[in-house]
C-alpha positions in Angstrom: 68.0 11.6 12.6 70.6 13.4 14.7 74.0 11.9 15.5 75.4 14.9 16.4 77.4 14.9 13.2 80.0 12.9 11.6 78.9 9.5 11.8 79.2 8.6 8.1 82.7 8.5 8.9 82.6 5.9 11.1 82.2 4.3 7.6 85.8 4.2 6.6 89.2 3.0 7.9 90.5 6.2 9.4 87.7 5.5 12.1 90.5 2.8 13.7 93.2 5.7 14.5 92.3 8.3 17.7 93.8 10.4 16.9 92.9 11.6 14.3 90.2 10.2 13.9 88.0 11.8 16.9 89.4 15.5 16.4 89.9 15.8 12.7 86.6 13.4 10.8 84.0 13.5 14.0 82.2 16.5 13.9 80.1 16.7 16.6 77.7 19.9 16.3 76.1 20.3 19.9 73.3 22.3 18.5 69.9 22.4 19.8 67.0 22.3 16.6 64.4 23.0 18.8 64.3 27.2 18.4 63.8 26.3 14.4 60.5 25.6 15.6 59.5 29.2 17.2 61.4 30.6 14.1 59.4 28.7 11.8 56.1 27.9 13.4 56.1 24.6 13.7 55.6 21.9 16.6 59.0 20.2 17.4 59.8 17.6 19.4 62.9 15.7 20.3 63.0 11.6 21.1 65.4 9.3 22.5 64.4 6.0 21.9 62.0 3.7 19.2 59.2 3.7 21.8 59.1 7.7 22.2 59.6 8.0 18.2 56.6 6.2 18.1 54.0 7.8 20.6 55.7 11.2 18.7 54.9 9.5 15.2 51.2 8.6 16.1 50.8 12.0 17.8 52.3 14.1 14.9 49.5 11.8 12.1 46.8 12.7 14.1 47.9 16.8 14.4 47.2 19.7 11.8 50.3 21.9 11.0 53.8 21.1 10.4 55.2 18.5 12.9 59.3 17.8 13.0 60.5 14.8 14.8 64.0 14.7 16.0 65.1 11.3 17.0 68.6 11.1 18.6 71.3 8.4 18.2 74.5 7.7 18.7 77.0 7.7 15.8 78.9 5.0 16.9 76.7 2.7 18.3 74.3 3.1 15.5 76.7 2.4 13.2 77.4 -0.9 15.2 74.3 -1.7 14.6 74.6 -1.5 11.0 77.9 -3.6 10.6 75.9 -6.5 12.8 72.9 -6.4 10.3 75.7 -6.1 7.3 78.0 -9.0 8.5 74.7 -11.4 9.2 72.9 -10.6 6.1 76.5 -11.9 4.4 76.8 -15.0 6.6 73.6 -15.9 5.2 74.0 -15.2 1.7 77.1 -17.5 1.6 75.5 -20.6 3.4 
């Protein structure tokens, strides 16, 4: 999983301020994984979305060698995610 760094910190109350929020906790790293590959000898390959994760999955079970799979997300919107999941699991659990 790559957020681009920082995301846990989407976790606590700071994330409300910007600033600082954005400049001093967010980390965002820019970097491109895809040379570790060549430097290491092994297949890489970078997805976007559940359906490309999956053709990569299948693809990567059925190779020989060393296969990495780099899925991309957003911090924020993943973490979204999360708190939906979070506040419905509780909703049920007090009904």
């Amino acid at each position: 999983m790559n957020n681009d760094g920082g995301g846990i910190f989407h976790m606590l109350p700071i994330e409300a301020f910007d600033p600082p929020f954005e400049g001093q906790f967010k980390t965002p790293h820019g970097l491109d994984f895809a040379p570790t590959a060549d430097l290491y000898g092994f297949d890489y390959v970078r997805t976007d979305g559940r359906a490309d994760f999956a053709d990569a999955y299948r693809a990567s079970v059925a190779s020989d060698g060393t296969q990495v799979i780099a899925v991309s997300s957003d911090a924020e919107a993943s973490h979204r995610v999360r708190e939906s999941i979070r506040e419905r699991v509780v909703s049920e659990l007090k009904d």
